[in-house]
C-alpha positions in Angstrom: 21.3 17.3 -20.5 17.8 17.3 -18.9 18.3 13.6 -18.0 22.1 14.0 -16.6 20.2 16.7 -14.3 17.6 13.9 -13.5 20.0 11.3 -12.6 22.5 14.0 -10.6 19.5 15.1 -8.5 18.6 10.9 -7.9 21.8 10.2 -6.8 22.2 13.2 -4.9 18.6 11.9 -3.1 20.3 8.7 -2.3 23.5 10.0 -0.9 21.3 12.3 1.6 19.5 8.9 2.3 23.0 7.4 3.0 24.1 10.1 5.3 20.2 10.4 7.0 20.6 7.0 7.9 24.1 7.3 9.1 22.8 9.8 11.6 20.6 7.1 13.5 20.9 4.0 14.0 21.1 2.1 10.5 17.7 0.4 10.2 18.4 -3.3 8.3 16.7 -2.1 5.6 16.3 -4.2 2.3 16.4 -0.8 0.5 20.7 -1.4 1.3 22.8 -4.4 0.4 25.4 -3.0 3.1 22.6 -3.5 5.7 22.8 -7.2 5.4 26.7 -7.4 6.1 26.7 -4.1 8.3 25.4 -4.8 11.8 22.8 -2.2 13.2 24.7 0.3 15.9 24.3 4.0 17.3 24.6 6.9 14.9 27.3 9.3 14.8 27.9 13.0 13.8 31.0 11.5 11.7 29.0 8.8 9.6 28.2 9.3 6.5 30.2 12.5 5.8 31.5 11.0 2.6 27.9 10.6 1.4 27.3 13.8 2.3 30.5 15.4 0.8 29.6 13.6 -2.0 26.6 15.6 -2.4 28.4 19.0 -1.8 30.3 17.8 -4.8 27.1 16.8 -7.2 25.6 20.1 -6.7 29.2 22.5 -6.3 30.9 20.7 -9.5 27.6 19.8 -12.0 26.9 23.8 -12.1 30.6 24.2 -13.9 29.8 21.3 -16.1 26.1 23.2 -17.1 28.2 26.5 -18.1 31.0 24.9 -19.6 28.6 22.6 -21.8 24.8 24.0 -21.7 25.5 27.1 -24.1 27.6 24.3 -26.6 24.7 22.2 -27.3 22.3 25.2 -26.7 20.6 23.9 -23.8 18.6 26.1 -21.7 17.6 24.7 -18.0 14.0 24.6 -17.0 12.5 24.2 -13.5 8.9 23.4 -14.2 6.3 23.9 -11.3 3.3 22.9 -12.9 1.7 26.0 -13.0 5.0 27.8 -14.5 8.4 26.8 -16.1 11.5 28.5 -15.3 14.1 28.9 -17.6 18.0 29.6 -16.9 20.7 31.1 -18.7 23.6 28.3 -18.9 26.2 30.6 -20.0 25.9 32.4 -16.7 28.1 30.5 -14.2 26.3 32.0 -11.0 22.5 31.3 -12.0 23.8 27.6 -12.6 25.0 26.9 -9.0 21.4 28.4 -8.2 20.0 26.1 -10.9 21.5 23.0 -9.1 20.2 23.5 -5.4 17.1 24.6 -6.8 16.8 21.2 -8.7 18.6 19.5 -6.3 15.8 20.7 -3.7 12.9 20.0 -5.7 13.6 16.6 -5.5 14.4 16.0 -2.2 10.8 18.0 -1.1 9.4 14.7 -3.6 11.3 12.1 -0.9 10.2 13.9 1.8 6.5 14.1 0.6 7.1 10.7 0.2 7.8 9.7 3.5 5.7 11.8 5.7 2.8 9.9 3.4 4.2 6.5 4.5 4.5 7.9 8.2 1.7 8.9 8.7 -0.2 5.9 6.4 1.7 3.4 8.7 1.5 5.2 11.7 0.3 2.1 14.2 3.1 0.0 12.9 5.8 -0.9 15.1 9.7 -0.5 14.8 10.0 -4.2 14.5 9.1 -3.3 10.7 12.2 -2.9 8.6 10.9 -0.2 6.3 8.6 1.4 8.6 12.0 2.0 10.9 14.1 3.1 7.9 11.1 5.8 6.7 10.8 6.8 10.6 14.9 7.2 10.6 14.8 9.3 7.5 12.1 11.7 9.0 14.0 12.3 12.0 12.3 14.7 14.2 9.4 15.1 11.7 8.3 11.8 12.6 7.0 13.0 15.8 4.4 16.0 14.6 0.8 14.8 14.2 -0.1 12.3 11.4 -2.7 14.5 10.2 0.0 17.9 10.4 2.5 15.3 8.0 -0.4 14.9 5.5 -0.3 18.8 5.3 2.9 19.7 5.8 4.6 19.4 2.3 1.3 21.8 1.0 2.6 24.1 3.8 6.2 24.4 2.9 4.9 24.0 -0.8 3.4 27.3 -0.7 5.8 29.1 1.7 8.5 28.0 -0.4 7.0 29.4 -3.6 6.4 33.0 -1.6 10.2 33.2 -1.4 11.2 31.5 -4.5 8.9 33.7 -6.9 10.5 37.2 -4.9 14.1 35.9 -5.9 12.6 35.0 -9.5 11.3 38.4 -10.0 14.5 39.8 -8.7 16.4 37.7 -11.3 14.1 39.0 -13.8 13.0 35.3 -14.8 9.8 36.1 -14.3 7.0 39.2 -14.5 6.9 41.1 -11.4 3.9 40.1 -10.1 2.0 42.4 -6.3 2.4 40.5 -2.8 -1.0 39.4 -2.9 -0.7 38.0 -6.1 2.3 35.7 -4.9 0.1 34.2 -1.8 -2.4 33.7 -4.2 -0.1 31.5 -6.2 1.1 29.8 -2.8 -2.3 28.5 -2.5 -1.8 27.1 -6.4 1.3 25.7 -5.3 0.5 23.7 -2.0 -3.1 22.3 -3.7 -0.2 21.3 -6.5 1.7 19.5 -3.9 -0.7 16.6 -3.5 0.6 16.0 -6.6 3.5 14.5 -5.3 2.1 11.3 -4.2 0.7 10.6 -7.1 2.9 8.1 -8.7 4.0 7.1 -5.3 0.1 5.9 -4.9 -0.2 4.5 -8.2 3.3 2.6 -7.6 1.5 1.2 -4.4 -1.3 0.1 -5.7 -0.3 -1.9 -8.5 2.4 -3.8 -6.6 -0.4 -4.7 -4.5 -2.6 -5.9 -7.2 0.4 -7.9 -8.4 1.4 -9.3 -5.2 -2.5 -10.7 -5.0 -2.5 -12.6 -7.9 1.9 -12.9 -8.8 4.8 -14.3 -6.3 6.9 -11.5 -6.1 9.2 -13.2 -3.7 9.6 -13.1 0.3 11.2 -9.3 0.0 9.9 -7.1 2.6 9.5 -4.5 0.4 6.5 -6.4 -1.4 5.0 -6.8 2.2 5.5 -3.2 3.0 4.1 -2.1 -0.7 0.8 -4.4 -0.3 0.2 -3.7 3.7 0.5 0.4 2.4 -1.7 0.3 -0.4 -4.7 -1.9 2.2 -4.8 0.9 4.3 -5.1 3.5 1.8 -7.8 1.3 -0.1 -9.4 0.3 2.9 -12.7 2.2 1.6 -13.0 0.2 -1.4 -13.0 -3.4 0.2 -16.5 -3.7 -1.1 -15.4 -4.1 -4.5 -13.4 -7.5 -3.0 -15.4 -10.2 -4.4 -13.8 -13.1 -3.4 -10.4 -13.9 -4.7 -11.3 -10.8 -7.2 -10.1 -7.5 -5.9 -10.5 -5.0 -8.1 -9.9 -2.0 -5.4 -6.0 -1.7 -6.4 -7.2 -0.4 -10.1 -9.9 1.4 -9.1 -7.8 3.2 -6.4 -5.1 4.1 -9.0 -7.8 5.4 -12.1 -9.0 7.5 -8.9 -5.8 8.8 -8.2 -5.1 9.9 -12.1 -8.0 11.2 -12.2 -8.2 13.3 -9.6 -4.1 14.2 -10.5 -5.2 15.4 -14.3 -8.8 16.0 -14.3 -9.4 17.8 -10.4 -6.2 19.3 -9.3 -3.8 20.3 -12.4 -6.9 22.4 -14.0 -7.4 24.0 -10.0 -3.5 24.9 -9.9 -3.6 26.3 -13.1 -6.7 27.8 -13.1 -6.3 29.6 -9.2 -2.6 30.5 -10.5 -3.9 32.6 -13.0 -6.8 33.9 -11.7 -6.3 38.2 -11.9 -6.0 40.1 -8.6 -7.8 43.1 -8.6 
């Protein structure tokens, strides 16, 4: 059941992306087969209301399904935030549907961290990049903030989001009633935690660029986008280019894990905890 939740809240992510890019004009973006048949034109407000209906469907049906079949084969829903898991009742119909925008929203604030990280990476490139023009078409409006304000943003929502979330938890009883100040303190555990967002995203970078150096991975733009990416973010380690060795893509990625399960998972945990007095 966990997984049918995981690939639900996927496809839902890639029907929003279907109806985002309906909105604009639709980048010719590898990341869609129809882009290559589909010639580029303005957006309109009535594009892309099937993938979007679509959605409304995934996350107004699947919650029916849960009820029906979570208490059957004794499943019991958990939305785990690092720092705490959350578990649901499937045999209540109306703490499902909250279950499944919930989900639903937790992985669409992953895309989104996503591509403010790519915007604001790939900042000086032009539109005349495919998939720089399809992440700037997916940010909308948000690509216009400050690249430095995208880097923080999704810590910002992070924690604001968790200030409201935990008051509807404790009012749901899924969790200990905890003081005010004691939720703010747990915001700051939660935005630190979402720089944990771009971790595999980083780690995906980096060792498609370390393939592309030394494999042919083909003349998709994709690969090009992957390895220009990952140079900028590893531009501080071009020391350890020595010739036709480049050894920064590793090192970047260890860094990355390291900092993900050594730095920042014991800091969430440990500031989430921490007693107010």
């Amino acid at each position: 059941m966990d997984l049918i939740d995981w690939i639900l809240n996927v496809a839902g992510v890639f029907l929003w992306i279907d109806w985002r890019s309906a909105q604009a004009a639709r980048p010719r973006s590898a990341l869609s087969i129809a882009s290559t048949v589909r010639p580029a034109s303005a957006g309109s407000p009535a594009k892309g209301l099937g993938s979007l209906a679509s959605l409304a469907v995934i996350l107004l049906v699947r919650p029916l399904f849960y009820y029906s079949i979570g208490s059957a084969v004794n499943w019991i829903p958990t939305l785990n935030f690092l720092a705490i898991a959350i578990p649901w009742r499937s045999d209540m119909l109306g703490r499902m549907f909250l279950f499944s925008f919930i989900s639903f929203g937790k992985a669409l604030g992953f895309y989104y961290a996503w591509l403010l990280l790519l915007s604001a990476t790939n900042r000086n490139i032009s539109d005349e990049d495919g998939m720089q023009r399809f992440v700037r078409a997916q940010l909308g409006w948000l690509e216009k903030i400050s690249w430095w304000f995208k880097l923080l943003l999704p810590s910002v929502v992070a924690g604001l989001v968790w200030v409201g979330l935990s008051s509807l938890f404790m009012a749901l009883g899924l969790m200990p009633t905890r003081p005010f100040e004691a939720r703010w303190v747990q915001a700051g555990a939660f935005a630190l935690a979402a720089l944990l967002a771009w971790k595999w995203l980083l780690v995906t970078l980096f060792l498609v660029h370390m393939l592309n150096i030394y494999v042919y991975l083909g003349t998709h733009p994709a690969w090009a986008y992957a390895s220009a990416t990952a140079r900028r973010l590893l531009a501080p380690f071009r020391f350890l280019q020595i010739g036709k060795l480049d050894l920064s893509p590793l090192i970047g990625a260890g860094i990355v894990l390291a900092l993900a399960y050594w730095v920042i998972e014991p800091a969430v945990l440990g500031i989430f905890q921490r007693p107010i007095p």
